[in-house]
Structure formats: C-alpha cells, structure tokens
C-alpha positions in Angstrom: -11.7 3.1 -4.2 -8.8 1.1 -3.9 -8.9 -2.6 -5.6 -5.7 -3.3 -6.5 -2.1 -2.8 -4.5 1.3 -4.3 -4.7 3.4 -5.2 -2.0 7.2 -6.9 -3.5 9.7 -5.9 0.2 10.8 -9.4 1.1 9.5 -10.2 5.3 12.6 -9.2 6.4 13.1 -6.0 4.6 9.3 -5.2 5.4 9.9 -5.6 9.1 12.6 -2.9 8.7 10.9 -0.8 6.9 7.9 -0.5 9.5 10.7 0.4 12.0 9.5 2.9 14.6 9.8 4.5 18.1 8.0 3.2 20.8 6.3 4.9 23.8 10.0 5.1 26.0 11.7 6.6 22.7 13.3 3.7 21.9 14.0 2.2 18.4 11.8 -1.0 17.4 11.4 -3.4 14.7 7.1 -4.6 14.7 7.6 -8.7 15.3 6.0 -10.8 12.4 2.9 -13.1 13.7 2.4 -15.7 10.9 5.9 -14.6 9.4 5.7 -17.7 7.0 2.3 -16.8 5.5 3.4 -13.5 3.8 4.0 -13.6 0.2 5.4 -10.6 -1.5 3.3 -9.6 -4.9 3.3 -7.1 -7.6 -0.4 -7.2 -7.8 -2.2 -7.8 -5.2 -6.0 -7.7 -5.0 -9.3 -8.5 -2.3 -9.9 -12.0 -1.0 -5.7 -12.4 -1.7 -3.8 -11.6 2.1 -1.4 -8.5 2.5 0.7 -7.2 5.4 -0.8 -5.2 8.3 0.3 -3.3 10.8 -1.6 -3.6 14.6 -0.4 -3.0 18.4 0.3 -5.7 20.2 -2.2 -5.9 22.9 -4.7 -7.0 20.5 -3.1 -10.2 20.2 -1.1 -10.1 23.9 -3.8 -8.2 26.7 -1.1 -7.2 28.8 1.6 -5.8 25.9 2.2 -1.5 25.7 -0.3 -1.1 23.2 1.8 1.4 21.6 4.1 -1.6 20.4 3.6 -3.3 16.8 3.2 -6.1 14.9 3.2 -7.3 11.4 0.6 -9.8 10.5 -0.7 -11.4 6.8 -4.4 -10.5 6.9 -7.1 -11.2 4.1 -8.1 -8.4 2.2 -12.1 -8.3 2.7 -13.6 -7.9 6.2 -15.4 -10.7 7.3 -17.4 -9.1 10.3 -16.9 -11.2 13.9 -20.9 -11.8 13.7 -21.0 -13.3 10.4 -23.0 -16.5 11.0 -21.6 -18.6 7.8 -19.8 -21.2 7.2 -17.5 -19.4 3.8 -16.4 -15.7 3.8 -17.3 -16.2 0.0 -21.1 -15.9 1.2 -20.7 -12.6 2.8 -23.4 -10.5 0.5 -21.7 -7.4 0.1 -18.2 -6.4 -0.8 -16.3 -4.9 2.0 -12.7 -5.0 0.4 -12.9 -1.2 1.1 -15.5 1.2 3.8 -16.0 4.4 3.4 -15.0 6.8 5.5 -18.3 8.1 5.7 -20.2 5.8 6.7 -17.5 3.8 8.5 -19.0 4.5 12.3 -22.9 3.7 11.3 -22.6 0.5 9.1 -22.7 -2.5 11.4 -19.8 -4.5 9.2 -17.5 -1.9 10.6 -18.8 -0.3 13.5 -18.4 -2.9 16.4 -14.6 -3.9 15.1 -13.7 0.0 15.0 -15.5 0.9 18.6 -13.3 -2.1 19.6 -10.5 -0.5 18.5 -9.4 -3.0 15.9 -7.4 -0.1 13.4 -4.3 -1.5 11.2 -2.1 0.2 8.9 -2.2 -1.8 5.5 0.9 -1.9 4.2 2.0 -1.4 0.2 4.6 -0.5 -2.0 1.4 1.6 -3.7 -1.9 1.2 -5.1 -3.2 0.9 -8.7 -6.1 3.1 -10.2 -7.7 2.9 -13.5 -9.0 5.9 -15.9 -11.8 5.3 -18.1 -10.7 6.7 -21.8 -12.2 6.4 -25.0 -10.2 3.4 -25.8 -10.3 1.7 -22.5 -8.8 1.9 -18.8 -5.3 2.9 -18.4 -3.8 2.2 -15.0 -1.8 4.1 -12.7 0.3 3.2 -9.8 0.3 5.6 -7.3 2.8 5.7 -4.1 4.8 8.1 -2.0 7.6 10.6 -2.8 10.7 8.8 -2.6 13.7 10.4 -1.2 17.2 10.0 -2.5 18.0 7.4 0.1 15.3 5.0 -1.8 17.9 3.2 -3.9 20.2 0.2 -3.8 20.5 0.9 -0.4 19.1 -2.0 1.6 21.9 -3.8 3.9 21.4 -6.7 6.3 21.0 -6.4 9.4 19.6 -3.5 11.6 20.5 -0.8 10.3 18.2 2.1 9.3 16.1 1.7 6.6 17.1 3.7 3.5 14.5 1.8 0.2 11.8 2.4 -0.8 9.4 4.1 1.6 5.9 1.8 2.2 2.4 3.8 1.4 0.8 3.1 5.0 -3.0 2.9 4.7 -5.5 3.3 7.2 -7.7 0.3 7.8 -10.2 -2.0 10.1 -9.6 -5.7 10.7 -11.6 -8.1 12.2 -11.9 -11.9 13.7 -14.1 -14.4 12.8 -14.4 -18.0 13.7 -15.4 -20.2 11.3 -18.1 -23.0 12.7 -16.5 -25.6 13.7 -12.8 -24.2 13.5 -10.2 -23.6 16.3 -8.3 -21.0 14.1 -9.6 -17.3 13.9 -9.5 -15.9 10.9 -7.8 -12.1 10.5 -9.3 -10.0 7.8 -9.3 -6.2 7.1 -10.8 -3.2 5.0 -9.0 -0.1 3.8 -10.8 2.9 4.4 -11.5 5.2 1.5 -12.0 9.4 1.4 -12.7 11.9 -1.4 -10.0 11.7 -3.7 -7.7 14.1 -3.6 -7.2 17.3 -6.3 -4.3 14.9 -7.3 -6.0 11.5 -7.8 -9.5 12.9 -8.9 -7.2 13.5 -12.1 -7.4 9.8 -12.9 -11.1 9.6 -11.8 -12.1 13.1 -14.3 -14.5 10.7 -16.0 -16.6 9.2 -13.6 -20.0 10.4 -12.9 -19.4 10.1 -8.8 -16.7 11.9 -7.3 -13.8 9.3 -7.2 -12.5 7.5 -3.8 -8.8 6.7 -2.5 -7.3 5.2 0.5 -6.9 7.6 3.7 -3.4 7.4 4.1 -1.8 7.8 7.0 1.4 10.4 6.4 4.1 9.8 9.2 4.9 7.8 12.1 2.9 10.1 14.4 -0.1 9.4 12.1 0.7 5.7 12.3 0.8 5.9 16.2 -2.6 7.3 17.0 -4.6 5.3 14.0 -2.8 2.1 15.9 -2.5 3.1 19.8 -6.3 2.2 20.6 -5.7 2.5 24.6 -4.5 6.1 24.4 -6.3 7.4 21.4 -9.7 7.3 21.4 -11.9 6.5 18.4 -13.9 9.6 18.0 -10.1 11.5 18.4 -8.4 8.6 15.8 -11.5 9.2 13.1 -9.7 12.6 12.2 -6.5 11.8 10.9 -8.9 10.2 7.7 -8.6 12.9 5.5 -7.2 12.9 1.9 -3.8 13.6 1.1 -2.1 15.6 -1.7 1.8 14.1 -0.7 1.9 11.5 -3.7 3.0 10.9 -7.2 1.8 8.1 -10.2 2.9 7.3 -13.5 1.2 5.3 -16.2 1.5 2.1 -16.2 0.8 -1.3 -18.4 -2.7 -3.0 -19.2 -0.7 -5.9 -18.1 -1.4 -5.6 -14.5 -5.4 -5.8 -15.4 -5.2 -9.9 -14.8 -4.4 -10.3 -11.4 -2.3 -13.7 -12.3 0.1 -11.3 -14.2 2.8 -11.0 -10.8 5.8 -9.4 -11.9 7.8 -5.9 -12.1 6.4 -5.3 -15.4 2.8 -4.2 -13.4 4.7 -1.2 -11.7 6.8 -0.4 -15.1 6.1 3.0 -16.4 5.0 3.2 -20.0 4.6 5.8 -22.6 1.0 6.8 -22.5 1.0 7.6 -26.1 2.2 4.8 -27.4 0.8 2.0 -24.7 4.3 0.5 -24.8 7.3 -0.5 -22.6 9.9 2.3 -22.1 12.3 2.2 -24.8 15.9 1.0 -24.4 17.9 4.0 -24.3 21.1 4.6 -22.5 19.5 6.5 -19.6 16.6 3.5 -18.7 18.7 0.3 -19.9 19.5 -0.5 -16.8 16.0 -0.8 -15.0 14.7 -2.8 -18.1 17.2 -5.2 -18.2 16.4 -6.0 -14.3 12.8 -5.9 -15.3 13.7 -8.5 -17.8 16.1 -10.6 -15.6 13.0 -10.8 -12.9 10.8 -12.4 -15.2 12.8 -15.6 -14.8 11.9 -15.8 -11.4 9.0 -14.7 -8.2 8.2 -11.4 -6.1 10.7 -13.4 -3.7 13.7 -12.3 -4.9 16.9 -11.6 -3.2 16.6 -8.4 -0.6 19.5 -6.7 -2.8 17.5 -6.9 -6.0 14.3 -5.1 -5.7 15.6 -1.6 -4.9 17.0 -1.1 -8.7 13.7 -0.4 -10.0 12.3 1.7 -7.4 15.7 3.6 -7.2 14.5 5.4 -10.4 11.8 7.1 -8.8 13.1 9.5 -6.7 12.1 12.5 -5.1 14.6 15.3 -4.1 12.9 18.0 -1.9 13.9 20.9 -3.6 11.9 24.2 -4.6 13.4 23.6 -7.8 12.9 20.1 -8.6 10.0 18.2 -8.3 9.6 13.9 -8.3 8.2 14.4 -11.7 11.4 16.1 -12.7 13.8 13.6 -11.1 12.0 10.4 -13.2 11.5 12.7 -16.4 15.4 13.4 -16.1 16.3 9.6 -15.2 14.4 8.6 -17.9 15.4 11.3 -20.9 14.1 13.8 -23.2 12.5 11.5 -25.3 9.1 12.0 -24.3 9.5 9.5 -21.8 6.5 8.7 -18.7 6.9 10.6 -15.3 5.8 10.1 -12.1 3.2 13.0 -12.2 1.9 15.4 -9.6 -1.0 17.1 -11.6 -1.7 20.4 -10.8 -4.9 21.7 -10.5 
C-alpha cells in the first residue's frame, strides 16, 4: 500500500517539472488551479491534500483533453454519491484501491468509467518493514539522472532536479450538503509489489502492495487523455515496476507532524542513526541542519542539494546504489538500494 509520501518542489518548480508535450508537439507547462492551496511537505499522509495531475477538459468541457493541469486534491476518495455531511464518516478507508478490484467496487467504479484518472504527484513514497525490533522505513523514488542536482534556474527553461515519482490514481467530486464548493479528492492505485519492493514487505503474511507508477510521459498521456484512451485500453499501463531505488531512512518520519528533510535522510541501518559527518556527506548534513530553522517552503535554489546526492548514472558499470555508496564513503555508509532477487 502506499500511506505515506513526500512532496517538498516549491509550485513553481513543480509546474516545471510536470512539463510536457501536448497533442500538436508543442512544449507545455500544466496551469495550477487552486495554486495558493498547495503546500509542499516532507511527509505527507491521507486526509492531508497533495498535487495532482488531470487534463483539462475535466474542469473546461471544451479544452484538448490532452492538455494538463495541476490541482491540490485530498488524499482519500470521497465517492460523488456519498450522501454525508463529513468525509470523516465515510466507513471505509479509500486512501488507496486496488488495482484489482478497482473496476467492480462502486467507490471507484463510476469516477473511473467517467474518466476521472490523475497522476499523483511525489518526490517518493515511504514504506515500512516489520523487524524484530520494530518498523524501519524506506523512502522509495525514481533513478535520478546526473542532471538532478543544483540545477534548478528561473524561468522556463528545461527542467534539470529532481525527477517527480508520477503515480497512477482516481479522483472524484463531491458536494457537500448545503455547500457551493466541490470538493476534489483522489486514491492512488496499488499493484503487486514488485521483486524490488516485496524486499521491504519479506515479512508480511499477504503479498505486499505499491503504487502503479506510471514510467514516462507516454504513460502519463494515456492514464490522463480520457477522450482518446479508453478505460478498458488505460487499465493496462497498471502494472508494477522494477525502475526504482530506496534507502533506509529515520523512525522520525513515523509522526506525521515531524515535516522536515530529516524524514528523507538516509541513515545507517545498523546503527539507526544519522549519517556521520565525514568529509564526503558534510555538506548535505549541514543543509539538512540549516533547513530545520525553517518550512518545506524554502527558496527554489535550496532543495536540490539534498536530492543531488542521489544520483543515478546509466552506466553498465555503475549502478544508483553505487553513485550514493560512493558520494557517501567507504564507511559502511546507507545506499539507495536496488535488491536483487
């Protein structure tokens, strides 16, 4: 399943970072609806809001439906026929559907033969493994390329950070009683957990769940493009993925008030510490430390110099696990790991 995520890109940089091509092969930027609702966070769980990608002609019926927008959502489907007053007295948990099931369980089934797919949006996910002494948690995201450093500019130009994990998920509008404002909400749809994940989820007695993520733009484009992909063609692209990496990281993120860049730290799993100061990781803890002070806002130029340390080079010889190991030293420091089967 998927229960916890973090999403720190400031609006602007997030915008740029969901850039894409549209139908006429021309470069585009997804406009923000509810721009000022968005708040960037390190840990972000259900019932909280988070960004979402959807086309346009939901919200506009005349727009290219292969056009996008960016919109702050809550985390939780609340199903358009829900006949109560709160979301909070919806009976059932629906933070995350099953991919399974998804097309026979009415929460899901009208918004998603309506055509109401998003992309969630995140800089990754967190999982837990049960152990003899507890959980230990794991934050788990895409191989970055080289380009994902202190990169991000102003302006337009091209996107070089840290490249978003793009979920695949089902939102839906409901009106409360009474109100004149809809509310947005969403589910992210989970699959068999890859040979990758099921690592963390060894323990558990039912085979362990993750999100379906969608891997490229062309991915993106059909889960989104409801008018030219239909649902039963759509449905496929929710499959597991093997094209991610994870590290260990601190208890710390378990309280969801804990919101800083100390929940996506890695740690040494043997010693269920903070990395060390050493000459080679000095300079992502003292940013670490420096961020305490303030919020996940934080000036555009500042997030990149952690996730600049996680790197992935595509190379035969060198793997994203190698890259972090060697950023970090040979001191028996944490990796991003791809576990081999």
């Amino acid at each position: 399943m998927c229960g916890r995520t973090a999403c720190s890109l400031a609006a602007d940089n997030l915008r740029r970072a969901c850039a894409y091509r549209d139908r006429r092969g021309q470069n585009r930027q997804p406009e923000w609806v509810r721009r000022e609702r968005y708040q960037p966070s390190y840990n972000k769980g259900p019932q909280s809001s988070g960004p979402v990608l959807l086309s346009r002609r939901h919200l506009h019926q005349d727009a290219d439906s292969s056009e996008r927008v960016l919109m702050d959502m809550r985390w939780g489907l609340v199903p358009s026929w829900f006949k109560q007053d709160n979301p909070s007295k919806l009976q059932f948990n629906t933070s995350n559907c099953r991919s399974d099931t998804m097309l026979s369980k009415s929460s899901y089934k009208g918004a998603l033969l309506k055509g109401r797919r998003c992309v969630v949006l995140a800089d990754g996910f967190y999982e837990w493994q049960q152990q003899s002494g507890g959980k230990q948690p794991y934050f788990i995201y895409f191989p970055q390329t080289k380009d994902a450093m202190d990169r991000e500019t102003e302006g337009d130009e091209e996107w070089k950070g840290w490249r978003l994990l793009t979920m695949a998920g089902i939102f839906d509008c409901w009106k409360p009683p009474g109100e004149e404002e809809m509310l947005y909400t969403y589910t992210i749809i989970t699959v068999d957990a890859s040979k990758d994940v099921s690592f963390i989820h060894h323990r558990q007695v039912r085979p362990g769940k993750m999100p379906a993520i969608l891997d490229g733009d062309e991915a993106i484009r059909k889960w989104l493009d409801f008018a030219e992909v239909p649902t039963q063609e759509a449905v496929k692209l929710i499959q597991p993925t093997e094209n991610i990496v994870f590290h260990p990281v601190s208890t710390f993120v378990n309280n969801i008030r804990n919101n800083t860049p100390e929940c996506v730290a890695p740690i040494e799993l043997e010693a269920k510490k903070e990395v060390k100061a050493t000459p080679s990781n000095k300079v992502m803890l003292g940013w670490l430390k420096s961020s305490q002070e303030g919020t996940p806002q934080k000036k555009e130029n500042d997030l990149p110099k952690w996730t600049s340390q996680f790197i992935h080079t595509p190379s035969p010889k060198k793997t994203s696990a190698d890259v972090l190991q060697q950023w970090l030293g040979k001191q028996g420091q944490p990796a991003a790991k791809k576990h081999k089967a």
